[in-house]
N, C-alpha and C positions, 0 to 999 in steps of 0.2 A: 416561388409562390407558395410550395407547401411548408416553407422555414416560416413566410409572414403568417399565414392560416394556420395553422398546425406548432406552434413554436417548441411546444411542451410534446409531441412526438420527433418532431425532426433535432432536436437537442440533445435526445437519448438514442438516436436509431446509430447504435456500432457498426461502422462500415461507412458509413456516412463520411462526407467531408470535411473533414478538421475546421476547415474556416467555416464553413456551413453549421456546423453546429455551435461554436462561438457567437454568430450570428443570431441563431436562433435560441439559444438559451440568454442572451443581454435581451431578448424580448419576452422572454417567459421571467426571466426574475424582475423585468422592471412592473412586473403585472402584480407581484406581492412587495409589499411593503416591509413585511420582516427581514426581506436579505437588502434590501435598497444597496448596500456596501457592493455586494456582487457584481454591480452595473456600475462601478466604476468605472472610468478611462483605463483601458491600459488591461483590464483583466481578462483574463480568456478561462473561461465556463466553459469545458464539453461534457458536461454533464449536468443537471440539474435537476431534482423532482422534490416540491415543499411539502408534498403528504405526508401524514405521521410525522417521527421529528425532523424528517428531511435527508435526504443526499445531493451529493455535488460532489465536484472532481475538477478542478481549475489545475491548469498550464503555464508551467515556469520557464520558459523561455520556445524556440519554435522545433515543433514538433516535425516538422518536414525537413529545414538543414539541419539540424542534429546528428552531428555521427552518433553519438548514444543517446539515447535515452533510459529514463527509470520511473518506475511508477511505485509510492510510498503503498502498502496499505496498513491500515493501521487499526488498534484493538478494541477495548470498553472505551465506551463513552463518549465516543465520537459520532458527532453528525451533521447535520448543516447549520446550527447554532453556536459549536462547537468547535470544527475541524480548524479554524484559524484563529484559536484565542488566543489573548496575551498573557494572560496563566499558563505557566508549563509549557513557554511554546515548543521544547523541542519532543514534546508529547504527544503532539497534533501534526498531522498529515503537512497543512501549512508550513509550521515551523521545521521539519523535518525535507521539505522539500528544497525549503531555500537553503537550508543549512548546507544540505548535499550539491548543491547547484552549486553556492557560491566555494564549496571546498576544491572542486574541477575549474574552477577559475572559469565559470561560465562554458566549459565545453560538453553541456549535458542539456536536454530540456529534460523534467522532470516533473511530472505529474502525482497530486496530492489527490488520492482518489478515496475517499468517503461516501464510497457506492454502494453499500451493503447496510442493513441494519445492525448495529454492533450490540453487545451484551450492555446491559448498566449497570454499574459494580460488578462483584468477585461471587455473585449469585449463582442460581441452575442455569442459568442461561451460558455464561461463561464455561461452565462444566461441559456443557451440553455440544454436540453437533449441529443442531437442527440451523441456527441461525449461520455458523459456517458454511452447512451443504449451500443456504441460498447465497450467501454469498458468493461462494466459490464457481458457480455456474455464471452469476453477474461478472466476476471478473473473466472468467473464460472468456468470455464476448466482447468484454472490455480490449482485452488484450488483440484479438485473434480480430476485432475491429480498428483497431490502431493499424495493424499489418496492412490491413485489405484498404485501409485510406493511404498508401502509401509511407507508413513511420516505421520507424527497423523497430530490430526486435527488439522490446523493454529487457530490462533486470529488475526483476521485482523486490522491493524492501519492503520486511514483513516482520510487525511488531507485536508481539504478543498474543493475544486473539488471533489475530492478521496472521499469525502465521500458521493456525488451525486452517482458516482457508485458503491460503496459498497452498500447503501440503493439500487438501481436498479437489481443488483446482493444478493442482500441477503436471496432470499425465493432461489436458485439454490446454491449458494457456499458452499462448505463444510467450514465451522468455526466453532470454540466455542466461542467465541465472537466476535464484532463489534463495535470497539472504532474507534468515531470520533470524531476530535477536530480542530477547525476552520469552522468549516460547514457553508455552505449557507443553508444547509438544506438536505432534504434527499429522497424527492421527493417520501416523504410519509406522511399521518399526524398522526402518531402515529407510536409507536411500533410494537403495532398489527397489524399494516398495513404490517410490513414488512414481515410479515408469514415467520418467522425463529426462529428456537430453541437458537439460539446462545444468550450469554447475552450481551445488548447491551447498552452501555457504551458512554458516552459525556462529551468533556470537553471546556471551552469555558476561556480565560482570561480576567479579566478586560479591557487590555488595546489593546486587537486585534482587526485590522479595520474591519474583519468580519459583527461585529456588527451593523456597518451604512448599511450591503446590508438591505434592505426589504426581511423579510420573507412571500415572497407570489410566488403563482404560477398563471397567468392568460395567455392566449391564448399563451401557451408554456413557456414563458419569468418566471423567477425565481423557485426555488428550493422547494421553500413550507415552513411548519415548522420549528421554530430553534430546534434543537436536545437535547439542551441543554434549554432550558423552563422546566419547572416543567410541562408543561400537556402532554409533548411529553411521558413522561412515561421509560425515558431513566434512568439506572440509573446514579449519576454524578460524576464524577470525580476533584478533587480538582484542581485547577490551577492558585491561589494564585499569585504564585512566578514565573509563567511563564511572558514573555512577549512579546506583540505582536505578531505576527500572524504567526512568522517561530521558535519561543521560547522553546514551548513543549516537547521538549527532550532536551534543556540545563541541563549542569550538576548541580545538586544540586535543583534542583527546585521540587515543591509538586509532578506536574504532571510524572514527569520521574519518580519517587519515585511510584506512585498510578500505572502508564502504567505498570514496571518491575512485582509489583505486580500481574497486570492482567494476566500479560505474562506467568507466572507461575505458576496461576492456580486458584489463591489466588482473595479474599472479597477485596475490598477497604471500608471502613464504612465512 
């Protein structure tokens, strides 16, 4: 009763019933016309909110038999206009979700989660914390809600931005791992720093402009440590044959290859 009265609360309420909020988010988006696409057949919304430019988090296969699951998050310029376009898809949360699904030959649900307001361009906001801290408290709950609806624990993949608030979020999230790739850093200097059990995981390619930001953090401005340095202590993920900076879940490349691996449970060496 409060999924049909309430659609747009019981959709977002973490802890909530995976199918219950499915439910109630196909009635809060079929109430806006700009996401119409969202209320397809077949898609599963457990998240939803079209204020400002919008958030969403949609479900790649079922979250309840899954022996694993993964939850993407992801950097600039993503949102609920955005998170599943056919530009760049392996950019987007969307394209990065399926990619990872279908590289485990289906043995993953995986969730493309666009729950946070991300930076727009390579601006102060991108520099900045502010928009990671709120993130990283929305994924807290995100995650630490998946658990308590009965879903094992995610491995989180964390792109770029996304990986400023997984590091911020990562002593509170429920995860078993923390793979980030593209990172500015992680607004931690170390591993230990990030006081979580999860094993946490870095991949960086040759040829991503990542690499030109400065890794430093001073009177707020920059992200800290590369993740991907041998002193951060992270362990590393191969990324070879990725390229550039929205690359990492193309098909056939090391990293999709090493990522599926993690997804499911499994060593990369």
């Amino acid at each position: 009763e409060l999924a049909q009265r309430h659609p747009s609360v019981v959709g977002n309420l973490d802890g909530a019933p995976v199918q219950l909020r499915y439910r109630a988010n196909r009635l809060a988006v079929q109430k806006d016309p700009r996401y119409a696409r969202l209320a397809e057949p077949g898609r599963q919304i457990i998240a939803f909110d079209p204020r400002g430019r919008g958030t969403v988090a949609e479900v790649y296969g079922d979250l309840l038999t899954a022996r694993h699951v993964s939850v993407v998050v992801p950097g600039s310029d993503i949102d609920a206009g955005t998170y599943d376009r056919e530009r760049d898809p392996y950019g987007t949360p969307a394209g990065m979700a399926t990619s990872l699904r279908a590289a485990t030959g289906g043995r993953t649900a995986v969730v493309a989660w666009a729950g946070y307001t991300t930076p727009v361009g390579v601006g102060l906001d991108a520099a900045t914390g502010e928009l990671a801290e709120a993130g990283a408290a929305r994924l807290a709950r995100f995650t630490t809600g998946l658990t308590a609806a009965g879903v094992g624990t995610p491995a989180l993949f964390c792109h770029s931005y996304g990986s400023v608030v997984c590091g911020l979020a990562a002593h509170e999230a429920a995860a078993s791992d923390i793979v980030v790739f593209g990172s500015p850093g992680m607004r931690a200097g170390s591993v230990a720093a990030l006081r979580t059990d999860a094993r946490v995981w870095a991949a960086k390619d040759p040829s991503d402009w990542i690499s030109k930001v400065p890794n430093v953090e001073f009177l707020g401005l920059g992200h800290g440590p590369d993740p991907a340095a041998e002193g951060f202590g992270a362990r590393r993920v191969p990324a070879r044959t990725a390229h550039g900076h929205t690359g990492y879940f193309a098909p056939g490349t090391d990293s999709l290859r090493a990522f599926a691996t993690i997804a499911t449970g499994g060593d990369v060496r």
